[in-house]
N, CA and C atoms as a LAMMPS dump frame, in Angstrom:
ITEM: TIMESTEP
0
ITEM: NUMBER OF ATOMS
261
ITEM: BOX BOUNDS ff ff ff
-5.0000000000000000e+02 5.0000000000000000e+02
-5.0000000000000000e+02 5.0000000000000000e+02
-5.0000000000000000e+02 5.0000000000000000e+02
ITEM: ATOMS id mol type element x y z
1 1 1 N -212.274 -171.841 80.778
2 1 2 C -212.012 -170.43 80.846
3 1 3 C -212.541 -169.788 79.563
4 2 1 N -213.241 -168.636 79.99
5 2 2 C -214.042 -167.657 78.292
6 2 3 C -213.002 -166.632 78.078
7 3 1 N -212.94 -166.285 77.293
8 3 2 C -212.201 -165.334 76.635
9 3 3 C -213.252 -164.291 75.504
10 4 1 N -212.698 -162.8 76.629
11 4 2 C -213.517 -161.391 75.738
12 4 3 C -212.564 -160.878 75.283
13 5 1 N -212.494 -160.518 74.041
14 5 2 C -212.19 -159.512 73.471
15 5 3 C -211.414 -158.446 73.933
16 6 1 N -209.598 -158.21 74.215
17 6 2 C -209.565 -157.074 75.731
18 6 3 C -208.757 -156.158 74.352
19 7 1 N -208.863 -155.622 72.966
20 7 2 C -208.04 -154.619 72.773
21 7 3 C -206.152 -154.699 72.599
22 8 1 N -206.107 -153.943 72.18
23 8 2 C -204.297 -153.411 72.397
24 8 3 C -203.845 -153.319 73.169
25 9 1 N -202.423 -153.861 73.833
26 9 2 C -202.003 -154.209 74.809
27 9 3 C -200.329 -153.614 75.125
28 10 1 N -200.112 -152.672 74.978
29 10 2 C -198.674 -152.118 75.1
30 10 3 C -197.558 -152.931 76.284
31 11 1 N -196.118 -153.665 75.321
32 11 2 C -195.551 -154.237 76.278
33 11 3 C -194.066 -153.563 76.597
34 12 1 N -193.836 -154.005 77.781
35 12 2 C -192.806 -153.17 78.177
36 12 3 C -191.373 -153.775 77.708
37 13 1 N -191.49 -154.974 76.989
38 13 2 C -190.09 -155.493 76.4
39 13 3 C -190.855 -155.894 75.183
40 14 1 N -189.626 -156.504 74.468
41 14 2 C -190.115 -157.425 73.204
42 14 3 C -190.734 -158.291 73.293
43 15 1 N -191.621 -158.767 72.32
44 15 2 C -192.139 -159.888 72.192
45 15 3 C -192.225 -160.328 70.948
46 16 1 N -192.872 -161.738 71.196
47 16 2 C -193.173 -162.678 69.806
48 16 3 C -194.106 -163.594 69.553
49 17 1 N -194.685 -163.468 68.55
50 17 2 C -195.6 -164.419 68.94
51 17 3 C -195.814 -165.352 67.653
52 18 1 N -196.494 -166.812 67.87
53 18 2 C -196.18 -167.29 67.158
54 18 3 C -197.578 -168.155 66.966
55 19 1 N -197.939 -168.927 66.023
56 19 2 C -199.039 -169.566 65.933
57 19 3 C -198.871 -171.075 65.447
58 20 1 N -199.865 -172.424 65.699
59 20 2 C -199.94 -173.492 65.143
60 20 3 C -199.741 -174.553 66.079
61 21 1 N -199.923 -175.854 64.975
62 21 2 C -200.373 -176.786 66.58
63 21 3 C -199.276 -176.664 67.182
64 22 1 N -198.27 -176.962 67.13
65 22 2 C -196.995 -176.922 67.713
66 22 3 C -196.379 -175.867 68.701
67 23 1 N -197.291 -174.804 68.71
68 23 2 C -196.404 -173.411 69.479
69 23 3 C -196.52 -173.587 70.669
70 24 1 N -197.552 -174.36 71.339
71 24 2 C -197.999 -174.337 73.059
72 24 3 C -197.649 -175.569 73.648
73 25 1 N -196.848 -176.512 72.749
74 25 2 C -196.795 -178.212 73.257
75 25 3 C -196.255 -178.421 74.577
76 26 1 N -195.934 -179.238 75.565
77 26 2 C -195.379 -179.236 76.456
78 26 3 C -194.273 -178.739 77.182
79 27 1 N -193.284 -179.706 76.018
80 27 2 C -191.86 -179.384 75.951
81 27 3 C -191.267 -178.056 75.776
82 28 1 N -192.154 -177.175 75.217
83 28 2 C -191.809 -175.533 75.247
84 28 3 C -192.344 -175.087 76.041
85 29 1 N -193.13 -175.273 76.745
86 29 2 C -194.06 -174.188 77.873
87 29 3 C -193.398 -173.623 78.997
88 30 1 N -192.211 -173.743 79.058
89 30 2 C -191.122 -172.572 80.307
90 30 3 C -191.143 -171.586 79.164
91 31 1 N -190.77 -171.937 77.884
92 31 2 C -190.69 -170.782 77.11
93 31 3 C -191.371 -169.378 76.831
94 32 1 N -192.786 -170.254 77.057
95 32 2 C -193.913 -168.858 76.855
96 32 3 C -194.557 -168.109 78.39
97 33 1 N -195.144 -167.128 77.811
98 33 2 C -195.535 -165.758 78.778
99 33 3 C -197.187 -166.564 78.942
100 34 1 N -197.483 -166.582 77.628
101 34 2 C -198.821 -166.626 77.306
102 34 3 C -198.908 -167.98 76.442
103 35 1 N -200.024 -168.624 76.632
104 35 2 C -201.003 -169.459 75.58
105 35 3 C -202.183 -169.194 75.27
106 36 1 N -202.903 -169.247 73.87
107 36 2 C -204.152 -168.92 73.837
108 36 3 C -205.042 -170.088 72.639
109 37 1 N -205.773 -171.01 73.13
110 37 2 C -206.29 -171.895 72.656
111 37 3 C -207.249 -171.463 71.865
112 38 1 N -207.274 -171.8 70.452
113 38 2 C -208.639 -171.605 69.472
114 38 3 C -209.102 -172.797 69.108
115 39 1 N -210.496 -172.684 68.999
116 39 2 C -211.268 -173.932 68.676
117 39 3 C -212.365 -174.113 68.162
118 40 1 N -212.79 -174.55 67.36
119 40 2 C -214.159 -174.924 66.878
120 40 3 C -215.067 -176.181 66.926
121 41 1 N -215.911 -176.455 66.792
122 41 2 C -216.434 -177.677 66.603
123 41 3 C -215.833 -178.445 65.009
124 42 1 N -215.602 -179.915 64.86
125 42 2 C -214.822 -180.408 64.23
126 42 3 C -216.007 -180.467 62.743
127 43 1 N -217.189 -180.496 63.081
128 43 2 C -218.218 -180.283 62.047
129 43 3 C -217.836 -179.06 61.036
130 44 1 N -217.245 -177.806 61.912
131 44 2 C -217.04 -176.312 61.45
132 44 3 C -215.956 -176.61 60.963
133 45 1 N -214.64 -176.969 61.862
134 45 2 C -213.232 -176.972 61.3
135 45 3 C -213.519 -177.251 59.793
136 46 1 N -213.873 -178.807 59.622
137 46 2 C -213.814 -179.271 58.235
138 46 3 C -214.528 -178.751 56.858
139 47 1 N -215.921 -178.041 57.485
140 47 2 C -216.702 -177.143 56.302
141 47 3 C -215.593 -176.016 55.959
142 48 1 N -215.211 -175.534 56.876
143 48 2 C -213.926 -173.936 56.739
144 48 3 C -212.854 -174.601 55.868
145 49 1 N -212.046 -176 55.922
146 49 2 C -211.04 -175.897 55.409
147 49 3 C -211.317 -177.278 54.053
148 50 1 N -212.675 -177.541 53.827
149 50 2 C -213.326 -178.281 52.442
150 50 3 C -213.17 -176.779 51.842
151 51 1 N -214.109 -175.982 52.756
152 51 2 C -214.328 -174.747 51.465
153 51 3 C -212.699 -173.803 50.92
154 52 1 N -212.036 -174.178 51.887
155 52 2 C -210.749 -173.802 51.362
156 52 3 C -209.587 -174.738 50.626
157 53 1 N -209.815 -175.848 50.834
158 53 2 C -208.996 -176.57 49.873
159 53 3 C -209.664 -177.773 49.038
160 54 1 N -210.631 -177.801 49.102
161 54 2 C -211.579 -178.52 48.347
162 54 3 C -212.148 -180.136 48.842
163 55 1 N -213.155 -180.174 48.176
164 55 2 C -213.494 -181.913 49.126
165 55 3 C -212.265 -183.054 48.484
166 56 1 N -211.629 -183.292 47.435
167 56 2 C -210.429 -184.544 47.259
168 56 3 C -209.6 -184.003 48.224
169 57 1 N -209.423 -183.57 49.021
170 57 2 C -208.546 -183.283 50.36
171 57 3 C -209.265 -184.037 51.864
172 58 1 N -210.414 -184.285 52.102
173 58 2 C -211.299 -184.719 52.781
174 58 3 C -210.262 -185.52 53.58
175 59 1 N -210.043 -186.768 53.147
176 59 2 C -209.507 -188.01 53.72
177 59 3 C -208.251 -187.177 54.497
178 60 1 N -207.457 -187.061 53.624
179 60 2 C -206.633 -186.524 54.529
180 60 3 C -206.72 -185.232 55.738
181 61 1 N -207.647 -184.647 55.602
182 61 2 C -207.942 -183.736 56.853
183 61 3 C -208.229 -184.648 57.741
184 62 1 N -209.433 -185.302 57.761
185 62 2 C -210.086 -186.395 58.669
186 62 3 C -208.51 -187.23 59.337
187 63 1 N -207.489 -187.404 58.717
188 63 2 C -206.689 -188.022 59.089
189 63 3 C -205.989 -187.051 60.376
190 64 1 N -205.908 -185.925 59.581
191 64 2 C -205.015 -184.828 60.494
192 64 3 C -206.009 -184.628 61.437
193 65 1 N -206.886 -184.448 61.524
194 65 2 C -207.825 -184.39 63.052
195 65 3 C -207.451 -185.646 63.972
196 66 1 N -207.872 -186.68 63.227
197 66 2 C -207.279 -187.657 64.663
198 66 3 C -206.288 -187.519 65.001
199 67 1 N -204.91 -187.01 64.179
200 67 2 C -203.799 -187.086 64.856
201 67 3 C -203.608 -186.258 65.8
202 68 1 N -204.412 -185.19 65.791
203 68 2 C -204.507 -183.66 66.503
204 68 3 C -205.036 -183.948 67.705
205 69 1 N -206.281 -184.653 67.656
206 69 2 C -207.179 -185.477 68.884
207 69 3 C -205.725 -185.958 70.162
208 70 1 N -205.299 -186.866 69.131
209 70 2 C -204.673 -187.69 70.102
210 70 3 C -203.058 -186.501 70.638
211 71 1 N -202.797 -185.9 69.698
212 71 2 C -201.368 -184.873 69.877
213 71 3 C -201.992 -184.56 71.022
214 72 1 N -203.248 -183.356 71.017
215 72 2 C -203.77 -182.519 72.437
216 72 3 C -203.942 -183.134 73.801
217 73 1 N -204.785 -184.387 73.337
218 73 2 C -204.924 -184.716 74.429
219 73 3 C -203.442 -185.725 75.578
220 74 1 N -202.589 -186.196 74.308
221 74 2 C -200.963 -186.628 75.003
222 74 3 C -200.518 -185.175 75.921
223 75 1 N -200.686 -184.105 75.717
224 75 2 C -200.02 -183.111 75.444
225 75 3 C -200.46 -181.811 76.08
226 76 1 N -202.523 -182.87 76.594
227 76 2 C -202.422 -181.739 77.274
228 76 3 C -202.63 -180.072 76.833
229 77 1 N -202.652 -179.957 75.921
230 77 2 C -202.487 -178.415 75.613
231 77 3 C -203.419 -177.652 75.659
232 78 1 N -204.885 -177.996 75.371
233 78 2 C -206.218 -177.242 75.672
234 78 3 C -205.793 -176.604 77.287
235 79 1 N -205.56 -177.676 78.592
236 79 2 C -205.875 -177.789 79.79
237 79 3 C -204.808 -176.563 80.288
238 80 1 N -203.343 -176.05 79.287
239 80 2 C -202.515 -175.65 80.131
240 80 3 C -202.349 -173.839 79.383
241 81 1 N -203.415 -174.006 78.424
242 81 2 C -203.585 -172.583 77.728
243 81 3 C -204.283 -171.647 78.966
244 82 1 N -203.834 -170.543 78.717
245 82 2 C -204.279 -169.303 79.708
246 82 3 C -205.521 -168.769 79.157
247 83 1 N -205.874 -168.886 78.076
248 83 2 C -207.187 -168.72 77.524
249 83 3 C -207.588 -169.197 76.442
250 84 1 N -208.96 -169.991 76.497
251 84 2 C -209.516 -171 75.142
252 84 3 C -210.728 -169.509 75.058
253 85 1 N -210.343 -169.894 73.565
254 85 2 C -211.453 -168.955 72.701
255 85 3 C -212.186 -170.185 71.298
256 86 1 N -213.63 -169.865 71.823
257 86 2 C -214.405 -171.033 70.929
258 86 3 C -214.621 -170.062 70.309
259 87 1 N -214.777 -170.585 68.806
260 87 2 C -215.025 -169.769 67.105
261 87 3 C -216.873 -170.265 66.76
């Protein structure tokens, strides 16, 4: 599924919204209205967050990606988002 750009969205109750790997996982998904998947290529992820926390952090990102690999795909969560937006 692509995802454009739709603007401001006026709702007729409250809402909330929340971000990170954790917000769309299985076990919460009666909870939400909406999911919205972001993603990059893992080449990009790691240049974006070397240039933000520096290369002696390396190893451990590389670590947190596989764990992420394997979290999504247990979990499903790309497949059950209402819209993936590639960066």
């Amino acid at each position: 599924m692509a995802a454009t750009p739709g603007g401001w969205r006026c709702l007729s109750r409250p809402s909330w919204s929340s971000e990170g790997v954790g917000t769309a996982r299985a076990s919460v998904a009666h909870l939400l209205a909406y999911s919205v998947w972001v993603e990059a290529a893992e080449p990009v992820r790691l240049r974006r967050v070397l240039e933000r926390d520096g290369a002696a952090l390396e190893p451990r990102w590389r670590e947190w990606f596989e764990a992420e690999r394997k979290w999504f795909a247990e979990d499903r969560t790309r497949e059950r988002a209402d819209v993936v937006v590639t960066t």
